[in-house]
PQR file with spaces between the fields and no chain letter, atoms N, CA, C, O and H, PARSE charges and radii, in Angstrom:
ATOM       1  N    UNK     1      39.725 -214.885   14.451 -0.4000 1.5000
ATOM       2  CA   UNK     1      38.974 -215.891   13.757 -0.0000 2.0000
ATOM       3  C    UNK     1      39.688 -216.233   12.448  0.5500 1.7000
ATOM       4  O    UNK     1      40.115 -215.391   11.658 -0.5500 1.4000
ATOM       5  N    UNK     2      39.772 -217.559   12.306 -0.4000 1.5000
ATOM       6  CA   UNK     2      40.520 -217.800   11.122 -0.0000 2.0000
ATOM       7  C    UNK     2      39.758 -218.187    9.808  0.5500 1.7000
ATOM       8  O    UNK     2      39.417 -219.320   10.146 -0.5500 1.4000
ATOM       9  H    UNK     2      39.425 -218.243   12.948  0.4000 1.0000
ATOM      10  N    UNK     3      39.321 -218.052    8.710 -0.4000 1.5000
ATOM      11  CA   UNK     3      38.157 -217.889    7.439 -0.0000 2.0000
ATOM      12  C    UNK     3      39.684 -217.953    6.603  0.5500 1.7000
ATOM      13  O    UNK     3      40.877 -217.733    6.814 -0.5500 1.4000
ATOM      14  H    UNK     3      39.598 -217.132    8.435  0.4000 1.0000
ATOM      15  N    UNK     4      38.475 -218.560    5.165 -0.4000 1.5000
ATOM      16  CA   UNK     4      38.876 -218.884    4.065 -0.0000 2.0000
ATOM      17  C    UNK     4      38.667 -217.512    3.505  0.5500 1.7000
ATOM      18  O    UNK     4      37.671 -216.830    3.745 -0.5500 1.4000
ATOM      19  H    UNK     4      37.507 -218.739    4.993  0.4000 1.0000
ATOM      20  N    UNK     5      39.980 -217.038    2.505 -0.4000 1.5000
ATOM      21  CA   UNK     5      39.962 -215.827    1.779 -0.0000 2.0000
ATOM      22  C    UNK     5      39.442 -215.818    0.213  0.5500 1.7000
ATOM      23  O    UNK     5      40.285 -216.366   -0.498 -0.5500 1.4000
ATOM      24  H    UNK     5      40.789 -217.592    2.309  0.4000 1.0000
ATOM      25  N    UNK     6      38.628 -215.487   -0.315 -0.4000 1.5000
ATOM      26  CA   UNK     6      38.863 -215.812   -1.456 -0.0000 2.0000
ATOM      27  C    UNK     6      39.170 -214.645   -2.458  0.5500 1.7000
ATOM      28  O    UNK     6      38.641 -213.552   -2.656 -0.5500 1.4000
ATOM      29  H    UNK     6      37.943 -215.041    0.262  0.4000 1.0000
ATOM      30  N    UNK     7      40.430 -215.431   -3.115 -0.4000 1.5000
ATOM      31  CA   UNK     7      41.491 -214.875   -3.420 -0.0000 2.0000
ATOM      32  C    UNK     7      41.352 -214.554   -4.979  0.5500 1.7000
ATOM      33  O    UNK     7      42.351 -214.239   -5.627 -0.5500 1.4000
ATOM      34  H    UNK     7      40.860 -216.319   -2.954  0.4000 1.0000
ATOM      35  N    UNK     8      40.205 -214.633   -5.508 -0.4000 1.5000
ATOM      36  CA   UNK     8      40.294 -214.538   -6.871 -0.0000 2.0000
ATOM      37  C    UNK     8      39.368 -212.932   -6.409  0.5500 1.7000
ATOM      38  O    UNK     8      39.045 -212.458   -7.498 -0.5500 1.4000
ATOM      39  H    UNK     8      39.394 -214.888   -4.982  0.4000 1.0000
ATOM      40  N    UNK     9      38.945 -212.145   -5.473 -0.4000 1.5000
ATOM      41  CA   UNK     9      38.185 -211.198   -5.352 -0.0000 2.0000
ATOM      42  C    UNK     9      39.725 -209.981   -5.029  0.5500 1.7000
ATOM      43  O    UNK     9      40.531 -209.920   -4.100 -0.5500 1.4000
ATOM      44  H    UNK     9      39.208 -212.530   -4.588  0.4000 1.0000
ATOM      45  N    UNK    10      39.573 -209.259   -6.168 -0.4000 1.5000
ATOM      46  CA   UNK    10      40.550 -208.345   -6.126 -0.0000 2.0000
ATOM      47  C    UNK    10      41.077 -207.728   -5.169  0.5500 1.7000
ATOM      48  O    UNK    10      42.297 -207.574   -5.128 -0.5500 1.4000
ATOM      49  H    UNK    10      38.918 -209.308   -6.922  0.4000 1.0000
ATOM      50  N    UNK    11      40.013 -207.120   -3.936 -0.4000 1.5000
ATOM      51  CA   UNK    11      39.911 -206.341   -2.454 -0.0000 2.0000
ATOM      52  C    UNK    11      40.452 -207.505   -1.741  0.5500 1.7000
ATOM      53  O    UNK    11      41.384 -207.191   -1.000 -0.5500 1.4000
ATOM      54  H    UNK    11      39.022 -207.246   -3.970  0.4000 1.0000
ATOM      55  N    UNK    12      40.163 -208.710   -1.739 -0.4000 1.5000
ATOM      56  CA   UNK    12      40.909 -209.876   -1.082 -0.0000 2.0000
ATOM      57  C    UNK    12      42.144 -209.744   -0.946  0.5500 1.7000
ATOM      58  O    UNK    12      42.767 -209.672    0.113 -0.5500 1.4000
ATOM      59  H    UNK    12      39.406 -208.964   -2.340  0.4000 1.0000
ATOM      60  N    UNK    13      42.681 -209.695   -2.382 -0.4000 1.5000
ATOM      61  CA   UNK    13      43.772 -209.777   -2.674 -0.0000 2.0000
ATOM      62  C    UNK    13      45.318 -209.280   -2.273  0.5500 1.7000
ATOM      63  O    UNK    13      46.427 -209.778   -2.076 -0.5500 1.4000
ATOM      64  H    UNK    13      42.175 -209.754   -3.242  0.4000 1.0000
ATOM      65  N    UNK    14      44.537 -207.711   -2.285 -0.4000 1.5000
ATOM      66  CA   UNK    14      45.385 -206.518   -1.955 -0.0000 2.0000
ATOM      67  C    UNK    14      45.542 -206.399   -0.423  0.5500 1.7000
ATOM      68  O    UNK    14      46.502 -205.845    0.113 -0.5500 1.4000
ATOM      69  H    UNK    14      43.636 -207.306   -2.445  0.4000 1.0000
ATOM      70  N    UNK    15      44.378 -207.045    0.313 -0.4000 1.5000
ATOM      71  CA   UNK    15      44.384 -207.381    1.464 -0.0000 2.0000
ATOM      72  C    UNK    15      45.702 -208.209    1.976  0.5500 1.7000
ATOM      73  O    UNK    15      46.373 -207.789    2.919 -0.5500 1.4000
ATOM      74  H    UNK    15      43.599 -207.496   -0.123  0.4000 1.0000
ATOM      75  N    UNK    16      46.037 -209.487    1.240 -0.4000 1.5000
ATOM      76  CA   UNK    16      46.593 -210.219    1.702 -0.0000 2.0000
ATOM      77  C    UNK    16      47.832 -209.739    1.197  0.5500 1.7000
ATOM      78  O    UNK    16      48.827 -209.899    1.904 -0.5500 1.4000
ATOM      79  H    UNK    16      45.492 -209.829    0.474  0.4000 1.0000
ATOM      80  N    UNK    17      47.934 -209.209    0.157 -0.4000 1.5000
ATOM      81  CA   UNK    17      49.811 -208.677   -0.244 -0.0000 2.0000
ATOM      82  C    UNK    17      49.854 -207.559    0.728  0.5500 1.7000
ATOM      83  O    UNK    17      50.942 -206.982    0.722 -0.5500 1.4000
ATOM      84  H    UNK    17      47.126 -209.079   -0.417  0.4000 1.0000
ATOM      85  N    UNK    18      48.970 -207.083    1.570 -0.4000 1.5000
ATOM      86  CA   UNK    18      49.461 -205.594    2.910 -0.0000 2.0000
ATOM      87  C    UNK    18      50.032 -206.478    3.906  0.5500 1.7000
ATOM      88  O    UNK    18      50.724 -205.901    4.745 -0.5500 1.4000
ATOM      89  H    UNK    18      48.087 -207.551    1.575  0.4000 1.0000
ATOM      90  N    UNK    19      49.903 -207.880    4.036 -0.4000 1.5000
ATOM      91  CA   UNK    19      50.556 -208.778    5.375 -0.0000 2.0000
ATOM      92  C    UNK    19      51.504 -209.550    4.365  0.5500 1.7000
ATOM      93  O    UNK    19      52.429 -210.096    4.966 -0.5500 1.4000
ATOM      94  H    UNK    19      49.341 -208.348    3.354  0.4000 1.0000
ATOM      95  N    UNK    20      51.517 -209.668    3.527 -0.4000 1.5000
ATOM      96  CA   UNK    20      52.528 -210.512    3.046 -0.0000 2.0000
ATOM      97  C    UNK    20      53.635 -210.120    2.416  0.5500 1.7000
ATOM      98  O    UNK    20      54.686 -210.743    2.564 -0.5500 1.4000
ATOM      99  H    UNK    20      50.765 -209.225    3.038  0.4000 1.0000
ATOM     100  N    UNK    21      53.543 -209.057    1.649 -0.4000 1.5000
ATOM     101  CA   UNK    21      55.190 -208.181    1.367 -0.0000 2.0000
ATOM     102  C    UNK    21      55.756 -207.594    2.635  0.5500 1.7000
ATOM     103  O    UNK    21      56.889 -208.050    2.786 -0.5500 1.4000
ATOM     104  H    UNK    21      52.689 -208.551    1.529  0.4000 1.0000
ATOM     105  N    UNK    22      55.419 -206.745    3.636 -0.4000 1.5000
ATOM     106  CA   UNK    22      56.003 -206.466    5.023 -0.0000 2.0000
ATOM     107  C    UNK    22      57.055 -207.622    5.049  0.5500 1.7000
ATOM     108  O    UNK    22      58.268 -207.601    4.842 -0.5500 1.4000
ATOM     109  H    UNK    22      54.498 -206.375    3.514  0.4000 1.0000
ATOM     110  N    UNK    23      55.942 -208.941    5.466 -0.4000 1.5000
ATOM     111  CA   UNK    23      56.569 -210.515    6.212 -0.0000 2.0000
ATOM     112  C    UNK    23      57.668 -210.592    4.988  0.5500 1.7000
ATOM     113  O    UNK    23      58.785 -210.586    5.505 -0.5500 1.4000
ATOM     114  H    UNK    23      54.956 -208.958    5.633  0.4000 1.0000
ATOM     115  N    UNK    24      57.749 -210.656    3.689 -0.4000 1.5000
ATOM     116  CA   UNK    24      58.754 -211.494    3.234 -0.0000 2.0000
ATOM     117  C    UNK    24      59.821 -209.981    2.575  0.5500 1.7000
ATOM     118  O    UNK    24      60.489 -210.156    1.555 -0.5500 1.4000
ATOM     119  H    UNK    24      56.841 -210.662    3.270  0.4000 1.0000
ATOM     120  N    UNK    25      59.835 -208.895    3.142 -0.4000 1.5000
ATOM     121  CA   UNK    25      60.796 -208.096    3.095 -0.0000 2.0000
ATOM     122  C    UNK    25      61.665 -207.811    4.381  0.5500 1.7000
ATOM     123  O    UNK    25      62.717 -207.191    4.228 -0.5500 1.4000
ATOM     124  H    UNK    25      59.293 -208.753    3.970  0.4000 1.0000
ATOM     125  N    UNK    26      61.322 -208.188    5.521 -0.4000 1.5000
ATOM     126  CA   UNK    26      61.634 -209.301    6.883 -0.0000 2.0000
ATOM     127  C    UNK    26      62.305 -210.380    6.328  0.5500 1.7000
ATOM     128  O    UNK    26      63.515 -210.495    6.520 -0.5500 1.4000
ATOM     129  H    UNK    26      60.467 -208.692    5.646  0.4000 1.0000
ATOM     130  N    UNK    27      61.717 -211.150    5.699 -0.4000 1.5000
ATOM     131  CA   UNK    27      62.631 -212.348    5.345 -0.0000 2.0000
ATOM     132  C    UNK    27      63.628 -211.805    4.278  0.5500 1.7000
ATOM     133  O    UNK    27      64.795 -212.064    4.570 -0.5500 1.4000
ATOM     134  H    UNK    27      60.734 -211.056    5.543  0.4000 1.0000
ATOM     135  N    UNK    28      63.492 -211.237    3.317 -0.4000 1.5000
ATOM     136  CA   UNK    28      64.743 -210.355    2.463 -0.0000 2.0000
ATOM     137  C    UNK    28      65.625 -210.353    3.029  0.5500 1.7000
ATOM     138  O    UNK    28      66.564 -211.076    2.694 -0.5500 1.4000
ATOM     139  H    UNK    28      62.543 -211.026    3.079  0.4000 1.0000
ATOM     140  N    UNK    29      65.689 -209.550    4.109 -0.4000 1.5000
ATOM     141  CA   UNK    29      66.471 -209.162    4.712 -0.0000 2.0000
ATOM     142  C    UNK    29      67.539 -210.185    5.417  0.5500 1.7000
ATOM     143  O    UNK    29      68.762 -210.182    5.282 -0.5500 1.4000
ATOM     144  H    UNK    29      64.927 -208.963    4.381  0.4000 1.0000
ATOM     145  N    UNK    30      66.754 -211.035    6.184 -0.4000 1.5000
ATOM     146  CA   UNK    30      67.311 -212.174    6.895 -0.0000 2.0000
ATOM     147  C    UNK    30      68.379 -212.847    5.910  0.5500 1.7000
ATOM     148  O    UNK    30      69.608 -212.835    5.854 -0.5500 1.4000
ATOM     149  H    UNK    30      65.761 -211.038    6.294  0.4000 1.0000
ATOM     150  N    UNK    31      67.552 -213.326    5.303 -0.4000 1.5000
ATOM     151  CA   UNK    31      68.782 -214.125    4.614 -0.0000 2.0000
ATOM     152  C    UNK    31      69.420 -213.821    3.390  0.5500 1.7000
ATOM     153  O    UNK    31      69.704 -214.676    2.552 -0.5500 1.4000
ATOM     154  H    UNK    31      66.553 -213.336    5.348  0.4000 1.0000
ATOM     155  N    UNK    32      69.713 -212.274    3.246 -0.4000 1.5000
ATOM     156  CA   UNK    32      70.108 -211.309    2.474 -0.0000 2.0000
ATOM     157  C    UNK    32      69.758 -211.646    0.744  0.5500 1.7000
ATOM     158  O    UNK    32      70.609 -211.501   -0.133 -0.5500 1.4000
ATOM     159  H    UNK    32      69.482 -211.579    3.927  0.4000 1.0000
ATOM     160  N    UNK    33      68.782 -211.970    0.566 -0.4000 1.5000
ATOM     161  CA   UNK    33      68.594 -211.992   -1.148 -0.0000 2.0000
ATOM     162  C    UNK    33      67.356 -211.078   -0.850  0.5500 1.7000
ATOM     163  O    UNK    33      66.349 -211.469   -0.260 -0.5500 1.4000
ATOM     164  H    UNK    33      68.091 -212.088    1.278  0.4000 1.0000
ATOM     165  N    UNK    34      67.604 -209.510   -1.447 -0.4000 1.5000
ATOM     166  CA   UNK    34      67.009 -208.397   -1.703 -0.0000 2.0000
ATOM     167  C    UNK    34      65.777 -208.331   -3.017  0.5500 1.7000
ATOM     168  O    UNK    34      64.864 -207.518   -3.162 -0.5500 1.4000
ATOM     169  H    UNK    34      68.422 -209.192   -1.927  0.4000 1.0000
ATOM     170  N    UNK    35      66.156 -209.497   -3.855 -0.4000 1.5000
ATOM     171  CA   UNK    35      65.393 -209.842   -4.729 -0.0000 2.0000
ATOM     172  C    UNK    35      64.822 -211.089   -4.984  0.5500 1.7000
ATOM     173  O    UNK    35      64.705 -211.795   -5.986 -0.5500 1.4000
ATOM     174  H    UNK    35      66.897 -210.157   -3.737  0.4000 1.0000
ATOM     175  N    UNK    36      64.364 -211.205   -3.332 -0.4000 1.5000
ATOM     176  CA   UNK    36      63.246 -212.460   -3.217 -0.0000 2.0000
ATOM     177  C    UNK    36      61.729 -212.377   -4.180  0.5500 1.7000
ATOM     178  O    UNK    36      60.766 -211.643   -3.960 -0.5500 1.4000
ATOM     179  H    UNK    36      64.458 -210.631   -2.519  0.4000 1.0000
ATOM     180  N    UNK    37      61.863 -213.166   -5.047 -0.4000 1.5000
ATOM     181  CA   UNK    37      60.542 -213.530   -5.660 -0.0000 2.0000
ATOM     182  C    UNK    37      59.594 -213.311   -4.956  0.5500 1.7000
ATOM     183  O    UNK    37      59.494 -212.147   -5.345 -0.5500 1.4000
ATOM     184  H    UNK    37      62.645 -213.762   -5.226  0.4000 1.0000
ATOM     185  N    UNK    38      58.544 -213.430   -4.028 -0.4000 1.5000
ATOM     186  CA   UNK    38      57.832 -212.965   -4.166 -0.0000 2.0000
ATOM     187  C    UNK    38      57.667 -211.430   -3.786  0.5500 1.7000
ATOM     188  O    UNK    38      56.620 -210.789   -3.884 -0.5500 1.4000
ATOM     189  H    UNK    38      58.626 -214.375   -3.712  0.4000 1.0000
ATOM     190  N    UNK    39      58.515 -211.104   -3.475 -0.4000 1.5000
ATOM     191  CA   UNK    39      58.491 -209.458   -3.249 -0.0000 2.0000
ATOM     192  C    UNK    39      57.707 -208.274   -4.684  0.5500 1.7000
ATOM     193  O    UNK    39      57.405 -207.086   -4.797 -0.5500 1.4000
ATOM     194  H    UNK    39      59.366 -211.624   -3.396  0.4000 1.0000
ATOM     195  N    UNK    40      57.673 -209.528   -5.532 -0.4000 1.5000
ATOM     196  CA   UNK    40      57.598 -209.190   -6.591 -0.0000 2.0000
ATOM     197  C    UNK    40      55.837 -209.497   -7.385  0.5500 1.7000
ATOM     198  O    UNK    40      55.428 -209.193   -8.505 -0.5500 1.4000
ATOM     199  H    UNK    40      57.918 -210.493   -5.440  0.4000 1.0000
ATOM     200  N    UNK    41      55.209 -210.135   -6.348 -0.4000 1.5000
ATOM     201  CA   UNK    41      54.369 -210.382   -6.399 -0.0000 2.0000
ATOM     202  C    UNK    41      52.884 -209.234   -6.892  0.5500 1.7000
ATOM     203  O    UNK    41      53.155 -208.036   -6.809 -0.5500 1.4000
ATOM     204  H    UNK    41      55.541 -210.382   -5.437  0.4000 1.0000
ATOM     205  N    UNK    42      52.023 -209.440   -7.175 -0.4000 1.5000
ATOM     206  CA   UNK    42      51.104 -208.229   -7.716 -0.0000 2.0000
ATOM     207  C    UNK    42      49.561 -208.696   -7.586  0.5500 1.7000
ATOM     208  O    UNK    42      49.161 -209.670   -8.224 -0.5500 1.4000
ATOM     209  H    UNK    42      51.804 -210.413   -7.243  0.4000 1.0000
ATOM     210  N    UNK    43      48.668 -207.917   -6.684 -0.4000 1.5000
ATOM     211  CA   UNK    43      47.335 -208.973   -6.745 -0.0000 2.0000
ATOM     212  C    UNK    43      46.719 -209.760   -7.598  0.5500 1.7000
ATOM     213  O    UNK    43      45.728 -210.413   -7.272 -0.5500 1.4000
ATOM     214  H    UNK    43      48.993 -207.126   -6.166  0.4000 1.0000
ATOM     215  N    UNK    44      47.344 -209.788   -9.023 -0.4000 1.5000
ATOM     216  CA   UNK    44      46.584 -210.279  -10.367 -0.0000 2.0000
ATOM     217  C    UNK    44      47.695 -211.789   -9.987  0.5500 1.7000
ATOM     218  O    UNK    44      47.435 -212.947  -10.313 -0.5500 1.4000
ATOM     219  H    UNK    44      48.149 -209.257   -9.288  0.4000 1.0000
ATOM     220  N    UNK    45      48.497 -211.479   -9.493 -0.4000 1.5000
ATOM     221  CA   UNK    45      49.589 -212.847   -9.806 -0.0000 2.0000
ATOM     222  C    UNK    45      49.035 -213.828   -8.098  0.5500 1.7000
ATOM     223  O    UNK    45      49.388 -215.004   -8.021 -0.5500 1.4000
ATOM     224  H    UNK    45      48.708 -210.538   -9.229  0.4000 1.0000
ATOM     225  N    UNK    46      48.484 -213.413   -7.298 -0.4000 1.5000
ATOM     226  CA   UNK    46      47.821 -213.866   -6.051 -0.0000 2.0000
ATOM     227  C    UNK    46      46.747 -214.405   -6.891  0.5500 1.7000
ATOM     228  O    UNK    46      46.893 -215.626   -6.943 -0.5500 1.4000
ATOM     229  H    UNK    46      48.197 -212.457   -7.361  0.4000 1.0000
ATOM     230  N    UNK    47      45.851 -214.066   -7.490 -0.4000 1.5000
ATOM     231  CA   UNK    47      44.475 -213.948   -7.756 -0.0000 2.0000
ATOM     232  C    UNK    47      44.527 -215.525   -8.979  0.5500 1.7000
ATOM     233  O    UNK    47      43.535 -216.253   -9.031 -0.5500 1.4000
ATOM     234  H    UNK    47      45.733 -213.073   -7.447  0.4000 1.0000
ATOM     235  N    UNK    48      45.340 -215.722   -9.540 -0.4000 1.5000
ATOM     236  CA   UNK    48      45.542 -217.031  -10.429 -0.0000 2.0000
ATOM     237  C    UNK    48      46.855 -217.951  -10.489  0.5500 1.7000
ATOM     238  O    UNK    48      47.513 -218.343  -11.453 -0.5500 1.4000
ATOM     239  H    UNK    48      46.145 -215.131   -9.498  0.4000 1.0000
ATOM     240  N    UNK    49      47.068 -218.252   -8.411 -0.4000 1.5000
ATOM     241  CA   UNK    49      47.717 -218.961   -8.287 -0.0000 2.0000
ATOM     242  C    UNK    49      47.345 -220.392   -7.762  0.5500 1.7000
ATOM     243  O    UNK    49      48.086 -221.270   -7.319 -0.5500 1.4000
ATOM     244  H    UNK    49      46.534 -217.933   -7.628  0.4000 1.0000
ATOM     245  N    UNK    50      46.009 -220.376   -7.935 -0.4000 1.5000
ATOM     246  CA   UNK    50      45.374 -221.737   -7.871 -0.0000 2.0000
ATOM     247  C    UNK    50      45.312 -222.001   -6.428  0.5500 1.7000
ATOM     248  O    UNK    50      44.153 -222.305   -6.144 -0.5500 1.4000
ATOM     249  H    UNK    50      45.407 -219.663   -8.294  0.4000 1.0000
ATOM     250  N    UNK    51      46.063 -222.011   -5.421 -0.4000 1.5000
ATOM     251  CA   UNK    51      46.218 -221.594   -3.991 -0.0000 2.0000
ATOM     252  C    UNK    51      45.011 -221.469   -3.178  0.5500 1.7000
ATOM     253  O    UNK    51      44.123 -220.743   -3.626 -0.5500 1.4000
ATOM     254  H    UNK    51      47.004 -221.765   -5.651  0.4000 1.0000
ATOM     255  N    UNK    52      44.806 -222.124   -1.921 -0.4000 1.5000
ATOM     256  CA   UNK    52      43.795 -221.547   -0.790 -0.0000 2.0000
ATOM     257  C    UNK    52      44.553 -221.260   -0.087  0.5500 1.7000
ATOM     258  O    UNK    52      45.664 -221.709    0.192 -0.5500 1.4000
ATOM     259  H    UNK    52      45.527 -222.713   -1.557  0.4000 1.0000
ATOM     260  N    UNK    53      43.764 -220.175    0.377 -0.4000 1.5000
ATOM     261  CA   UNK    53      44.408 -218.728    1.352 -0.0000 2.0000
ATOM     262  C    UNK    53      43.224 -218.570    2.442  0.5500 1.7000
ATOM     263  O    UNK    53      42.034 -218.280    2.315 -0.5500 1.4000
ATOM     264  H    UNK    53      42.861 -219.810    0.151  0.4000 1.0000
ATOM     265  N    UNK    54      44.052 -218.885    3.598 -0.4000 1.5000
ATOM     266  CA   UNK    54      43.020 -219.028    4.839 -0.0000 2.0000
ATOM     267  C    UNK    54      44.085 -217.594    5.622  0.5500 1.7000
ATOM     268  O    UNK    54      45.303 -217.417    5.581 -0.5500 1.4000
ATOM     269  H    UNK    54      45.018 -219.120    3.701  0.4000 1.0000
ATOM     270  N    UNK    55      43.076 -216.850    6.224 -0.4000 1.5000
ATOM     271  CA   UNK    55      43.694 -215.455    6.767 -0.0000 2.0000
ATOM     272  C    UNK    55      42.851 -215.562    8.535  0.5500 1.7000
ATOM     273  O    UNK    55      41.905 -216.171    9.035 -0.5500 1.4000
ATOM     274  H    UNK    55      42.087 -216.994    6.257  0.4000 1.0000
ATOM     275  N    UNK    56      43.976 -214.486    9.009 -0.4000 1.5000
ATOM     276  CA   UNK    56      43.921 -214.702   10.607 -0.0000 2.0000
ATOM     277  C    UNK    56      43.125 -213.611   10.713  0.5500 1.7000
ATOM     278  O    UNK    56      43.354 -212.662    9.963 -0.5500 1.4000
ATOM     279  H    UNK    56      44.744 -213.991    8.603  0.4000 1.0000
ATOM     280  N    UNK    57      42.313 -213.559   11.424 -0.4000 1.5000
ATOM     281  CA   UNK    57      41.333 -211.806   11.737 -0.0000 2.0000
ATOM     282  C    UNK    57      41.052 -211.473   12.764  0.5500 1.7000
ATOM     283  O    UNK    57      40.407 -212.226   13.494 -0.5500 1.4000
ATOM     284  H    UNK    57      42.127 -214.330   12.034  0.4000 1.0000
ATOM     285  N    UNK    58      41.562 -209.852   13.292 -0.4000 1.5000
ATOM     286  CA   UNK    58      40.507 -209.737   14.561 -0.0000 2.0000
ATOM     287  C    UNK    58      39.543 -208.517   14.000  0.5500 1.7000
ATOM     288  O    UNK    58      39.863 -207.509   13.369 -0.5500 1.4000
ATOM     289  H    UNK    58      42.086 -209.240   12.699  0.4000 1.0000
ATOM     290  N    UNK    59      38.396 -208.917   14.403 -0.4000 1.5000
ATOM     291  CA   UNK    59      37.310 -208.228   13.666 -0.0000 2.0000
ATOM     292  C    UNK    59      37.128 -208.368   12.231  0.5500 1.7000
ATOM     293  O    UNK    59      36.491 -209.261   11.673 -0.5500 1.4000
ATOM     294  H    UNK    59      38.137 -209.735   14.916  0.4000 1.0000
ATOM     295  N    UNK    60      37.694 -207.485   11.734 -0.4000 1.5000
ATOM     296  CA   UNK    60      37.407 -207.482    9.920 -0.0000 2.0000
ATOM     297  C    UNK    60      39.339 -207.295    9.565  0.5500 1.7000
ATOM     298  O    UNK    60      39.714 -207.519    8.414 -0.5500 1.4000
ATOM     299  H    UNK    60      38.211 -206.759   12.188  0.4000 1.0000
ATOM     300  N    UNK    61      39.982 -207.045   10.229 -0.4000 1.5000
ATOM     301  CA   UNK    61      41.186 -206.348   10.267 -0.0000 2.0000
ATOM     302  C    UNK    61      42.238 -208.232    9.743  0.5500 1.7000
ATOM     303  O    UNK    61      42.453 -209.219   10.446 -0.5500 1.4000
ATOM     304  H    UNK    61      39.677 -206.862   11.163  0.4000 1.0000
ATOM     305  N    UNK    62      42.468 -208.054    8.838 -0.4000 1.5000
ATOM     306  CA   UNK    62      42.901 -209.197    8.613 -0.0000 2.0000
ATOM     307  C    UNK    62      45.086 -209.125    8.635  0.5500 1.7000
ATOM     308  O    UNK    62      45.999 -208.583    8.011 -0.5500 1.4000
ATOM     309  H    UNK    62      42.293 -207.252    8.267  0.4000 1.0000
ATOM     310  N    UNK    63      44.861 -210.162    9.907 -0.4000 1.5000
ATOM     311  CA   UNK    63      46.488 -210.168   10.598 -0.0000 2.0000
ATOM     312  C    UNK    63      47.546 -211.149   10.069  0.5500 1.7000
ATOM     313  O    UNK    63      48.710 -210.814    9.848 -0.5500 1.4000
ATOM     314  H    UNK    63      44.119 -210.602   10.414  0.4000 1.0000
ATOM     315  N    UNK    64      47.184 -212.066    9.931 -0.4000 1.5000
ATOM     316  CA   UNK    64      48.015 -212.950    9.276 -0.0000 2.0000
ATOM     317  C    UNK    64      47.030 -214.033    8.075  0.5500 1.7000
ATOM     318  O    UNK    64      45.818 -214.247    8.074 -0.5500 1.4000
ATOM     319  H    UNK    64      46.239 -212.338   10.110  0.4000 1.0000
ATOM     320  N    UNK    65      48.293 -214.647    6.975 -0.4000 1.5000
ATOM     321  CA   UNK    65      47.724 -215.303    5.985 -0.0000 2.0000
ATOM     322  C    UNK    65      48.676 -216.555    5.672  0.5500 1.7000
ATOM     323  O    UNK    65      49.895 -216.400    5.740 -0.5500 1.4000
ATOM     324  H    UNK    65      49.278 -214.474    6.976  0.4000 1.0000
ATOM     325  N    UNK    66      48.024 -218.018    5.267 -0.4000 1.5000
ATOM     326  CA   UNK    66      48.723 -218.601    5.083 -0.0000 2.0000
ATOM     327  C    UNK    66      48.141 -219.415    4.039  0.5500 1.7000
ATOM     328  O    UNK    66      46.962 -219.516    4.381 -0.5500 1.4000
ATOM     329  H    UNK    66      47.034 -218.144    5.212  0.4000 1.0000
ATOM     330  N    UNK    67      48.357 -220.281    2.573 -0.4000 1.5000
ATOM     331  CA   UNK    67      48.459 -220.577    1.583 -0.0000 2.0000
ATOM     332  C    UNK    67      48.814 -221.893    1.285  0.5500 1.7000
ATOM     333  O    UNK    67      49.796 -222.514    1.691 -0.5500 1.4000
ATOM     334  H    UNK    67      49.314 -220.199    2.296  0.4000 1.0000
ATOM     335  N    UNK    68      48.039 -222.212    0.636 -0.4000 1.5000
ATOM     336  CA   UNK    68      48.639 -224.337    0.295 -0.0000 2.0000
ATOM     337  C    UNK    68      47.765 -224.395   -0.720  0.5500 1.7000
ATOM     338  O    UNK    68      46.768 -223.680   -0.823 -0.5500 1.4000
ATOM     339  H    UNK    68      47.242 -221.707    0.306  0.4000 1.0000
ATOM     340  N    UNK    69      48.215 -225.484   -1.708 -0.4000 1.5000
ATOM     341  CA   UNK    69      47.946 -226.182   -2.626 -0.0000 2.0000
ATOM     342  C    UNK    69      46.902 -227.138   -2.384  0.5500 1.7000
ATOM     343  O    UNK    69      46.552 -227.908   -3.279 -0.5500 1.4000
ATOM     344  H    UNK    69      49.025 -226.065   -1.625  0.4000 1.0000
């Protein structure tokens, strides 16, 4: 089921950086810059990026996330 995250709720947050640093340390890798920005990311810096964050779920278990302006 796919739901709106809301991302200013701290537990949200940390939620969505457990699927999203994995994915873009995968991408690190790929295209070898080890010090991809958001790797660097921190739930306070998720939490006041103005951003909607719609997340993929099965059950409560949240699988994938994706982000737009």
């Amino acid at each position: 089921m796919i739901r709106e995250i809301d991302i200013k709720d701290r537990k949200a947050a940390v939620q969505v950086l457990s699927v999203q640093l994995p994915a873009y340390k995968i991408e690190a890798e790929i295209i070898g810059c080890p010090d991809l920005p958001p790797l660097k990311d921190t739930a306070d810096d998720l939490r006041i990026t103005g951003e909607t964050f719609l997340g993929y779920f099965i059950g409560e278990k949240l699988c994938g996330v994706i982000s737009f302006f």
